[in-house]
C-alpha positions as CSV (number, residue, x, y, z in Angstrom):
1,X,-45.9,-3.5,-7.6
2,X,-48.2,-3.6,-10.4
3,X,-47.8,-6.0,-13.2
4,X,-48.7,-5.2,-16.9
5,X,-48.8,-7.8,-19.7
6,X,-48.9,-6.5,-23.3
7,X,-51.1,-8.5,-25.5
8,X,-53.2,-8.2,-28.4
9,X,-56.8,-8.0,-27.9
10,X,-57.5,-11.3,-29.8
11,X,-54.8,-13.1,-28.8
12,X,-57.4,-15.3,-26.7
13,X,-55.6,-18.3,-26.2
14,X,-51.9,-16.3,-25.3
15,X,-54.0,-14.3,-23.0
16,X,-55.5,-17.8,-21.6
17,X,-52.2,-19.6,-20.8
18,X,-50.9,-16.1,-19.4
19,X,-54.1,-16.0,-16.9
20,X,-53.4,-19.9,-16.4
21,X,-49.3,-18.8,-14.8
22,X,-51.1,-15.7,-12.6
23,X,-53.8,-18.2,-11.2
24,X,-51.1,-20.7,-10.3
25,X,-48.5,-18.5,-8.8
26,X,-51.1,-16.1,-6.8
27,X,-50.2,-12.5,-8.2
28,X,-52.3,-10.2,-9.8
29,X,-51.7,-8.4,-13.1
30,X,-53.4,-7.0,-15.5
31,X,-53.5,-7.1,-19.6
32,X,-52.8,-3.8,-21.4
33,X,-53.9,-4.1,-24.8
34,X,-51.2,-3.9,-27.2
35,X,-51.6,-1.6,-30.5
36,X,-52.1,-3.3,-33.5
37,X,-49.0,-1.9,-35.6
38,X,-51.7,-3.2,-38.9
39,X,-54.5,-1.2,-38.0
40,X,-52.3,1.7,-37.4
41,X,-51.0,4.1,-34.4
42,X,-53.2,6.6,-32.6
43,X,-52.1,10.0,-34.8
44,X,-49.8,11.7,-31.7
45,X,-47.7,8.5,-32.0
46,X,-48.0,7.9,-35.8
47,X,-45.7,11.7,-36.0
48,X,-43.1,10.0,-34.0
49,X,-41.7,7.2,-36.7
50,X,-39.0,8.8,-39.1
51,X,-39.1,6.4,-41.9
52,X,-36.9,8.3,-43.9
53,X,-34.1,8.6,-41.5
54,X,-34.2,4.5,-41.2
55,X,-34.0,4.3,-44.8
56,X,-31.1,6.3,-45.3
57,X,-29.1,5.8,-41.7
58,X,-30.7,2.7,-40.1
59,X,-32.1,0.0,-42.5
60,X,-35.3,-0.5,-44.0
61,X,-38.5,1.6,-42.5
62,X,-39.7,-0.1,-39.2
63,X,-42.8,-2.9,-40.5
64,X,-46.3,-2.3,-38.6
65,X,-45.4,-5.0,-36.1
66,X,-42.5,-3.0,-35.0
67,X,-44.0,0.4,-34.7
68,X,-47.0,-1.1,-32.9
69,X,-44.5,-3.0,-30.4
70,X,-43.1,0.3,-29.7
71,X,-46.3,2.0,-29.3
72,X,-47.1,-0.2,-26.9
73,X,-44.3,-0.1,-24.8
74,X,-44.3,3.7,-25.2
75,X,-47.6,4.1,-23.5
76,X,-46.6,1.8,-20.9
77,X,-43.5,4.2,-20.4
78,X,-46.0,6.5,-20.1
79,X,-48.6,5.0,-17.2
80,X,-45.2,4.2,-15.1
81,X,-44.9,8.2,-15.2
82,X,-48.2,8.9,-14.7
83,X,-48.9,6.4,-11.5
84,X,-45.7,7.2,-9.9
85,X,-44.7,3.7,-9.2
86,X,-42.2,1.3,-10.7
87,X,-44.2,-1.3,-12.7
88,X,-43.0,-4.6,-14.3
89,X,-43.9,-5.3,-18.0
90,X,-44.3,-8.4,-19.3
91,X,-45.2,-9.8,-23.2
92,X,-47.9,-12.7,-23.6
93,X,-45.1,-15.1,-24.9
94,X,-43.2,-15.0,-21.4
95,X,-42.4,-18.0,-19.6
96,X,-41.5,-18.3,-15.8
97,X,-38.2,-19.8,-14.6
98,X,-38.2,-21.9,-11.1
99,X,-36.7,-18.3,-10.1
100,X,-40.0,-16.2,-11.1
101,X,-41.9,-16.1,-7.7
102,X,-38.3,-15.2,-5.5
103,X,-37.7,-12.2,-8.1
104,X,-41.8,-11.0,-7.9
105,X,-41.5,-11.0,-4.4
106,X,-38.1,-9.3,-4.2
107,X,-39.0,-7.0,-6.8
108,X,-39.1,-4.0,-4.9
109,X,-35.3,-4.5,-3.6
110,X,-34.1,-5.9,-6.7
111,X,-35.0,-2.5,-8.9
112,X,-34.0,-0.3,-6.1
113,X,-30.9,2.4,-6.8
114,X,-31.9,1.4,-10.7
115,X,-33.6,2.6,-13.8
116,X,-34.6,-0.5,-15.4
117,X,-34.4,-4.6,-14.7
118,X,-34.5,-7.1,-17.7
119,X,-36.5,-10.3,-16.2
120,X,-35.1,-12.6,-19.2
121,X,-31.4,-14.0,-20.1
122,X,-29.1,-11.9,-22.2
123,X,-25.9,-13.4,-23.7
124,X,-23.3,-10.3,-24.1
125,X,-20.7,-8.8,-22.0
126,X,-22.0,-8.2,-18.6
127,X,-20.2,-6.6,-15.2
128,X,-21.7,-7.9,-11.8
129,X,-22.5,-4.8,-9.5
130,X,-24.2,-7.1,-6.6
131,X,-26.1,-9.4,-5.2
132,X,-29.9,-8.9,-3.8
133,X,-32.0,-11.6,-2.5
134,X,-30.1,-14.6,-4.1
135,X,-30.2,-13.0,-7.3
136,X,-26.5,-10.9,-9.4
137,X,-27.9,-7.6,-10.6
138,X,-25.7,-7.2,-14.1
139,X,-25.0,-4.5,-16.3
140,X,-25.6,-5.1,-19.9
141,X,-23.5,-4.5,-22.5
142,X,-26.0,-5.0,-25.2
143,X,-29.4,-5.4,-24.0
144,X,-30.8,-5.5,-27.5
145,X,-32.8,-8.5,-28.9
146,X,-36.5,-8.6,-27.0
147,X,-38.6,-6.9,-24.4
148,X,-40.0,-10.0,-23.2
149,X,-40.0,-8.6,-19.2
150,X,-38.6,-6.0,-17.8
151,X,-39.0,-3.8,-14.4
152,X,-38.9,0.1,-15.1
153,X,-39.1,3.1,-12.4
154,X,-40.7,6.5,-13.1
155,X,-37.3,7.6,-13.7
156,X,-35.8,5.4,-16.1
157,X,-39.6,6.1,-17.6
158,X,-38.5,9.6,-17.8
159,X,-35.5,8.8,-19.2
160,X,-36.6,6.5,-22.1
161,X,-39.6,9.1,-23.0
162,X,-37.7,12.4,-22.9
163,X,-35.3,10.8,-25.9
164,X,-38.3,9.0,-28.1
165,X,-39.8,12.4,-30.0
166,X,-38.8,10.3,-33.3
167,X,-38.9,6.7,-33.4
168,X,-35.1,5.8,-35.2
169,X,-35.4,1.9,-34.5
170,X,-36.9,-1.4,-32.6
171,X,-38.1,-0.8,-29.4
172,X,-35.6,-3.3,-28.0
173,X,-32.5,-1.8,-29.9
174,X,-33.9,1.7,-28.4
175,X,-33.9,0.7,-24.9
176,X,-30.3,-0.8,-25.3
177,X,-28.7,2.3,-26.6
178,X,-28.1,4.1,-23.3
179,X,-25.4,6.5,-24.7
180,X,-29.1,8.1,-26.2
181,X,-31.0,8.7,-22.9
182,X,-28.6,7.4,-20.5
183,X,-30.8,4.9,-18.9
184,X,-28.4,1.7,-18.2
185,X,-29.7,-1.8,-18.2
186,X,-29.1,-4.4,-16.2
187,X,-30.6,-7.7,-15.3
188,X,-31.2,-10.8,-12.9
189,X,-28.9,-13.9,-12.9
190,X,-30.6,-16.3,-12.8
191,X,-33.5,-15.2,-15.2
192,X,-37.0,-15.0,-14.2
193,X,-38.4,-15.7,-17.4
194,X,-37.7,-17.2,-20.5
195,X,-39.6,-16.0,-23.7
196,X,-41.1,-18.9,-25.4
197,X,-40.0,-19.1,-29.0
198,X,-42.0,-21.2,-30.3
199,X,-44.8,-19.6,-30.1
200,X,-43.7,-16.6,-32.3
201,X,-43.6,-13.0,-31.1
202,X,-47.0,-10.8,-31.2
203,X,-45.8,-8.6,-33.6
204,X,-47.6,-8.6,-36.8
205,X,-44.7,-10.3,-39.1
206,X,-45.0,-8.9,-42.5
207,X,-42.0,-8.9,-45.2
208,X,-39.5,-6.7,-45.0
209,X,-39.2,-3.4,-47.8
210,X,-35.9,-3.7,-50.1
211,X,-33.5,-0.5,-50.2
212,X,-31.8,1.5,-52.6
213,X,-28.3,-0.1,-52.3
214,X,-26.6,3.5,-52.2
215,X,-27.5,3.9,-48.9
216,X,-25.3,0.8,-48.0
217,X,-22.3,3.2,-47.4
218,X,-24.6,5.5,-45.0
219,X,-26.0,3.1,-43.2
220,X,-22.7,1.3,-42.4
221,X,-21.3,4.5,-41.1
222,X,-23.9,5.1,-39.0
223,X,-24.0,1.8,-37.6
224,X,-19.7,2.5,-36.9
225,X,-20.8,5.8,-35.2
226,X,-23.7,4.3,-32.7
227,X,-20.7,1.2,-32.0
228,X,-18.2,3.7,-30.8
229,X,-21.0,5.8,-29.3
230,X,-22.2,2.1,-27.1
231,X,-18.5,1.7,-26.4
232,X,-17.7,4.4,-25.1
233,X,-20.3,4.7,-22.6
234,X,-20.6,1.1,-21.5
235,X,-16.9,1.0,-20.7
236,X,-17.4,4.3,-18.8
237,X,-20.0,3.0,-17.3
238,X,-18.5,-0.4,-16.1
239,X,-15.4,1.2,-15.1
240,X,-17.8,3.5,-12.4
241,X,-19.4,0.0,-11.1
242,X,-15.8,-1.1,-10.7
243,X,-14.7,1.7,-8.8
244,X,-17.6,1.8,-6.5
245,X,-17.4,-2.0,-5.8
246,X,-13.9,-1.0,-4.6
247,X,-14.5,2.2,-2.6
């Protein structure tokens, strides 16, 4: 399976320790270089953020860093379609776990009968479905906050692209709101990586754009709507993995 890790082109030293891991643990990956969110998005992409509907129903407009994290994955979405294979994506501040090596070389069993496989830890509510090569395969709840590394198929690809004509959010928050493209997370316990802090992300961080405060009454009610909306299908969700544990 072929291994991507999103970086920006500078980045030298990131993309240095990341090379450093791959010549260690024997696998070979490749860097796909991230879009720099400051210098822009290619114009097809650029069409897709709706700044105006974050302003009034989400937050503040997304900063350059964000929309050029989401470009990047977005093309990645993209080659996962095009080459007709799952692929694993990884960011340049990933860490491996003691676990990494047993979940590279299960990979191919561990995505199997899924859409997508988050590599890292996430603390929410979670429902075991199995086990696969020492490893609990667990639905997510919430798999908001980072995109550190992740396994996608062609369909969960499909999935994740056929919802993204306008860009309403974070990448991460995107990917975590299944009741939009129906494309369930889950991931591996224990983790396979750990996304090192410290070292920042590689988004360009920038300072966030104040908002008219009458749009505090829109903004909460849309956040309500997308809770019951997460709820809902989660718990319909979890309640099938039950069921079929059972059958």
């Amino acid at each position: 399976m072929k291994i991507f890790v999103v970086s920006l082109l500078h980045s030298t030293e990131r993309r240095e320790r990341v090379s450093q891991i791959f010549k260690m643990s024997g696998y070979h990956f490749e860097f796909f270089d991230a879009v720099n969110g400051k210098d822009g998005l290619p114009p097809r992409l650029a069409e897709k953020v709706n700044d105006k509907y974050r302003t009034i129903y989400r937050s503040r407009p997304l900063s350059a860093g964000e929309k050029g994290c989401f470009a990047s994955h977005y093309l990645l979405w993209e080659k996962c379609l095009q080459l007709n294979e799952s692929i694993v994506i990884l960011e340049d501040d990933f860490s491996p776990t003691e676990h990494f090596c047993d979940a590279i070389d299960n990979i191919d069993l561990l995505i199997a009968d899924l859409d997508y496989l988050r590599l890292e830890k996430r603390s929410c509510k979670w429902v075991t479905k199995d086990e696969v090569a020492g490893f609990e395969r667990r639905f997510l709840f919430d798999n908001s906050c980072g995109t550190t590394g992740y396994v996608l198929t062609p369909q969960g690809a499909s999935k994740l692209l056929s919802k993204s004509d306008q860009w309403l959010c974070a990448v991460d928050n995107y990917i975590s709101e299944n009741y939009i493209h129906n494309m369930h997370s889950f991931n591996l316990s224990p983790p396979a990586i750990t996304a090192l802090h410290d070292m920042g992300t590689y988004i360009q961080l920038e300072p966030k754009q104040r908002v008219p405060i009458y749009f505090k009454l829109t903004r909460e009610l849309n956040r309500f709507y997308r809770f019951v909306c997460s709820s809902i299908s989660n718990q319909r969700f979890a309640n099938q993995l039950k069921k079929d544990k059972h059958l």
